[in-house]
C-alpha positions as CSV (number, residue, x, y, z in Angstrom):
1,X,5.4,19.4,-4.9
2,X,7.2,16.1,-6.1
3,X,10.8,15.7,-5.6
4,X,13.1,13.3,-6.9
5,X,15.8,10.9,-4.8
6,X,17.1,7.6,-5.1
7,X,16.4,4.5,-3.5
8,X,19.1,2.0,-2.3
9,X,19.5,-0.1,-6.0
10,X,19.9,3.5,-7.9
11,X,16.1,3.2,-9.3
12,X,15.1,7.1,-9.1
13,X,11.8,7.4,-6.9
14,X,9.3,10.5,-6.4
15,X,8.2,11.7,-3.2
16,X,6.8,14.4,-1.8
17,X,5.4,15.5,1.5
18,X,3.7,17.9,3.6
19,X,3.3,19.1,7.1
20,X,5.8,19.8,9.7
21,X,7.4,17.9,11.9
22,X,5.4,17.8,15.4
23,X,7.2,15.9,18.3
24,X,3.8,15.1,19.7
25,X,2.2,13.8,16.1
26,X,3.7,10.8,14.3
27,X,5.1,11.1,10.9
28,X,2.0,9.3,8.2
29,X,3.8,7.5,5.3
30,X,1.3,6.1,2.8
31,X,2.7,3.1,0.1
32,X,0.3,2.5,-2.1
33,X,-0.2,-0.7,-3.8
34,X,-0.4,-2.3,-7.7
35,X,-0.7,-0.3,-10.2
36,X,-0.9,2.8,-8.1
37,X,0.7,5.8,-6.7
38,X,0.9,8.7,-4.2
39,X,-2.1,10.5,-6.0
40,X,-4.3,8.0,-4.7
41,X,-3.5,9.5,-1.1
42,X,-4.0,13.2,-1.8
43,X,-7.4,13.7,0.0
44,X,-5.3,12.2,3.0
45,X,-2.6,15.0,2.7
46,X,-5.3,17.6,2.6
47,X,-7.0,16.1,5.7
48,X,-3.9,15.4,7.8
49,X,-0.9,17.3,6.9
50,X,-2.1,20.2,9.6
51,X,-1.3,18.1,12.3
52,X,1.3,15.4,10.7
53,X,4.1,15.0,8.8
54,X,2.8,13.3,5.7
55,X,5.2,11.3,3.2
56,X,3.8,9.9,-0.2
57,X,5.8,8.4,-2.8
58,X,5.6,6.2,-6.0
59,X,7.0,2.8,-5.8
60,X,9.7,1.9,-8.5
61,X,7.8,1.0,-11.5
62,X,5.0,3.2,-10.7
63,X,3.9,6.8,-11.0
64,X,6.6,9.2,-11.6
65,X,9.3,7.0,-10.5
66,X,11.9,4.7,-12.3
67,X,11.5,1.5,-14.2
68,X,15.0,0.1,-14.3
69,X,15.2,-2.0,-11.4
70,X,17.0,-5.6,-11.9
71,X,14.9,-7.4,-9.3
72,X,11.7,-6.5,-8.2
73,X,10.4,-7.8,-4.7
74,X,8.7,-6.6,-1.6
75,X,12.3,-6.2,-0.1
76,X,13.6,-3.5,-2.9
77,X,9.9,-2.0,-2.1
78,X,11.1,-1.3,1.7
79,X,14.1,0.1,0.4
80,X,11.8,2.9,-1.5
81,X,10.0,3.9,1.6
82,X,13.1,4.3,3.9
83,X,14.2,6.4,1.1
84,X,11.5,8.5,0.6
85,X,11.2,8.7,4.7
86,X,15.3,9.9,4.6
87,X,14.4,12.3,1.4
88,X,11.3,13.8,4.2
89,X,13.8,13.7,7.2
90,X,11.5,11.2,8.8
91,X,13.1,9.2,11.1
92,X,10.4,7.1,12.2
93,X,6.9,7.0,11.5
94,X,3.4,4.9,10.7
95,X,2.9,2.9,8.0
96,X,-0.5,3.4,6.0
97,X,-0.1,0.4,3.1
98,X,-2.7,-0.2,1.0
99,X,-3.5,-3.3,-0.7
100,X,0.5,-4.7,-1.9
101,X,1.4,-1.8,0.0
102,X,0.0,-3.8,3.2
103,X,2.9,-6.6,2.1
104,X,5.4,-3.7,1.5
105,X,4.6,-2.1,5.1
106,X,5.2,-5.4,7.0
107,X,8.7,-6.5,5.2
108,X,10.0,-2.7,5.9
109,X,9.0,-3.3,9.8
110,X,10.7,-6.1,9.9
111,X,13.9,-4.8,8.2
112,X,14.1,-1.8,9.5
113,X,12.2,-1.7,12.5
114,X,13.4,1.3,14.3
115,X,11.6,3.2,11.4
116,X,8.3,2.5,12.0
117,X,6.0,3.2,14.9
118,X,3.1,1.8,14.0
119,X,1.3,-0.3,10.5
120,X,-2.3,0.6,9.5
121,X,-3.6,-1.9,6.7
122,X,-6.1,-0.6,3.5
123,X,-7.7,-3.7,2.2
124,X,-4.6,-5.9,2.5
125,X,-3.8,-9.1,4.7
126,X,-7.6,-9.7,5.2
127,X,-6.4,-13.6,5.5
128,X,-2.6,-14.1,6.3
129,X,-3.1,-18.1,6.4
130,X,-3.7,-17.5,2.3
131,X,-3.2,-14.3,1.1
132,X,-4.5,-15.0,-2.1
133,X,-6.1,-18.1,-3.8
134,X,-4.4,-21.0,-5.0
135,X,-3.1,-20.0,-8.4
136,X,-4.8,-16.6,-9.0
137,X,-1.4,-14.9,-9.6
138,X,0.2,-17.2,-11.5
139,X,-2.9,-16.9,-13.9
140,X,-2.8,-13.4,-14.2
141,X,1.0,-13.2,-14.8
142,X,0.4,-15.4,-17.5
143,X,-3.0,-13.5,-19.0
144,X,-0.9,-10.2,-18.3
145,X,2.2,-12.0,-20.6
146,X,-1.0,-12.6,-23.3
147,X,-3.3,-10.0,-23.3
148,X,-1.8,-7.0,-21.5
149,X,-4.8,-4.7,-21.7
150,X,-7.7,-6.6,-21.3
151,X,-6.6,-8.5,-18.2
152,X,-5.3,-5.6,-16.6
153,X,-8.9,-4.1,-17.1
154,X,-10.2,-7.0,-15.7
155,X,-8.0,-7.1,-12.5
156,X,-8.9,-3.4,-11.8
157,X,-12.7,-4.2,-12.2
158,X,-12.5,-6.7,-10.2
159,X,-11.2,-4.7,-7.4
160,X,-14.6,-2.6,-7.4
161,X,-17.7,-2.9,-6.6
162,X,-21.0,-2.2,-8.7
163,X,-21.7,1.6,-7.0
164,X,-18.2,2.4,-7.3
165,X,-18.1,5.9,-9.1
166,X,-17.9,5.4,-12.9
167,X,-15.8,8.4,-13.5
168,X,-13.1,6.5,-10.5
169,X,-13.6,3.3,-12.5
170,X,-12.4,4.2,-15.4
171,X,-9.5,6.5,-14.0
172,X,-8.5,3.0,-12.2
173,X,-8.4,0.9,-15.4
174,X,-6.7,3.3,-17.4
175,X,-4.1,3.8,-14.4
176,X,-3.5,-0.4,-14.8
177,X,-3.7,0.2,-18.2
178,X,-1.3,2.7,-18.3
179,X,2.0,0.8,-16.3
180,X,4.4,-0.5,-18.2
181,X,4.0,-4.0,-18.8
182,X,7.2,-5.2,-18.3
183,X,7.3,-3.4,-14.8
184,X,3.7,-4.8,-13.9
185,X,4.9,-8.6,-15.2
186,X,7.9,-8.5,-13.1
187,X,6.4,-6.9,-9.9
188,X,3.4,-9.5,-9.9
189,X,5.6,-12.8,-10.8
190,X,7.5,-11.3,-7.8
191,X,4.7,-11.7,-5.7
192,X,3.8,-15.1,-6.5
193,X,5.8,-17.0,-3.8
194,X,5.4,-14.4,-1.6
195,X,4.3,-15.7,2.1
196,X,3.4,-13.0,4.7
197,X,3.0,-15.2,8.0
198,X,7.1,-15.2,8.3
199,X,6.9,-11.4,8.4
200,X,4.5,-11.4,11.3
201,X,6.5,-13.4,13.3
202,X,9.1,-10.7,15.3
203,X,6.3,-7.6,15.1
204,X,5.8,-6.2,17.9
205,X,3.8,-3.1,16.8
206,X,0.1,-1.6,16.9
207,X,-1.7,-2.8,13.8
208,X,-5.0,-1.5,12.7
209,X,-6.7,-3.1,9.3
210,X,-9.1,-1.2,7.4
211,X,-10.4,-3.3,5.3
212,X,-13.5,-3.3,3.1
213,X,-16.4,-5.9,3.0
214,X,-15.3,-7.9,0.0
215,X,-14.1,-10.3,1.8
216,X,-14.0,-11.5,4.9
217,X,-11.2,-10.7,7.7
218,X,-9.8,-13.4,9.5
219,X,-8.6,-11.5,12.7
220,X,-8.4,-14.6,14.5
221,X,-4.8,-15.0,12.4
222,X,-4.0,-11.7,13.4
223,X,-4.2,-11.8,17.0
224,X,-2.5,-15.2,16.6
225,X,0.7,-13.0,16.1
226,X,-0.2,-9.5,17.5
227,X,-0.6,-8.7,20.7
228,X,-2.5,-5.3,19.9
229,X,-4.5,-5.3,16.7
230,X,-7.7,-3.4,15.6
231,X,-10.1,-4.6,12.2
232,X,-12.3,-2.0,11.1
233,X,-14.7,-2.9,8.1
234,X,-16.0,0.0,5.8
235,X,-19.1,-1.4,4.2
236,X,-20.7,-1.0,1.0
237,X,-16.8,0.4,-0.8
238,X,-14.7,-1.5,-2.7
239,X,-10.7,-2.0,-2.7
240,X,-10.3,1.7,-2.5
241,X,-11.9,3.1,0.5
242,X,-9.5,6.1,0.3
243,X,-10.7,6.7,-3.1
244,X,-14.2,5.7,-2.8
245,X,-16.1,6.7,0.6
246,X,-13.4,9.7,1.6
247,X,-14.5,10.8,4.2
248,X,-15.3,7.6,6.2
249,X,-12.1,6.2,5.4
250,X,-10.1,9.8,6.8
251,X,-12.7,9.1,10.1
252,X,-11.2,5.3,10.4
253,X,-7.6,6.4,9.7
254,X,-7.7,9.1,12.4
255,X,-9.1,6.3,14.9
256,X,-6.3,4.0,13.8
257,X,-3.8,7.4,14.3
258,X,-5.2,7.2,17.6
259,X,-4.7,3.3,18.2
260,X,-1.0,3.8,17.9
């Protein structure tokens, strides 16, 4: 069931969860990234709401959440998933962030630290030195501004790989298709001059990345600032392992639960 609450700026925001509270399990909260929402997590809830408490929601500007936010940014983003977490009576739990989520995840450890006892990364941070390449969101900020559609189809696509399943594929381009574009403009020029390595800086928590083989992860980076810290690649899957190769990515979560 989705329920409705309000995050700290007003924006309404939908969340639901599932499970009970178990003092020897950690709470799971899953933030999903871009142009998604909690449904991307629901084979998740059915795998590990017997033995968790498990907290989805749907970022402002996403899902079945609100769109009226005056300022978007990673740090109204954290504000969501402590509200969500407060909605669920979590008071502390793991951090499952996938892709932006990843970025979302790490600015809510470091604001509110005593929430969080643990970050797991889905195909996010695979290079902290340079998130992402030199002017690649500026571009598509500005081909999102001229030709909403088509560049939003061509983002999503871009984000899969040739096996991915073609009845996924084209429920992940109409999902980018489908935001609003004034929501998606703002959220991604927000992220333009984001820089991660600042937010690594006073963690002191377990992280574990599971990342697909896309691209490269520079772990190096990450041990530069973690003391313990676990990369797991899922080969042969795109940006959604969650989506795509279900059950290996529910085997890699439980062994990053277990990390913790």
């Amino acid at each position: 069931m989705v329920s409705k609450t309000q995050s700290k700026d007003g924006v309404e925001l939908a969340w639901s969860a599932a499970g009970t509270t178990n003092p020897d399990q950690p709470a799971l909260v899953f933030i999903h990234g871009f142009a998604g929402d909690m449904n991307q997590f629901t084979d998740q809830v059915e795998q590990f709401a017997p033995q968790h408490r498990v907290v989805r929601l749907d970022l402002a500007g996403h899902g079945q959440s609100g769109h009226d936010r005056a300022q978007w940014g990673v740090a109204a983003f954290a504000d969501d998933g402590i509200a969500a977490m407060d909605a669920a009576e979590v008071d502390k739990g793991i951090l499952i962030g996938h892709s932006m989520g990843g970025i979302v995840m790490l600015e809510t450890a470091n604001r509110y630290p005593d929430r969080v006892a643990g970050l797991v990364a889905i195909d996010t941070l695979q290079n902290i030195e340079a998130l992402f390449p030199p002017g690649m969101l500026d571009q598509l900020v500005e081909g999102m501004k001229q030709a909403y559609a088509p560049t939003m189809e061509g983002f999503a696509r871009a984000l899969m790989i040739e096996a991915t399943d073609p009845a996924l594929a084209t429920r992940l381009v109409n999902e980018f298709i489908a935001m609003k574009p004034e929501s998606a403009i703002g959220i991604m020029s927000s992220l333009t001059s984001i820089e991660v390595l600042p937010l690594f800086e006073k963690l002191n928590l377990p992280f574990y990345a599971i990342n697909s083989d896309m691209q490269p992860t520079n772990r190096t980076a990450l041990e530069g600032f973690l003391s313990r810290v676990e990369v797991e690649v899922l080969e042969k899957v795109g940006h959604f392992p969650q989506l795509e190769v279900t059950e290996r990515f529910n085997q890699a979560l439980d062994r990053a639960i277990k990390f913790m």
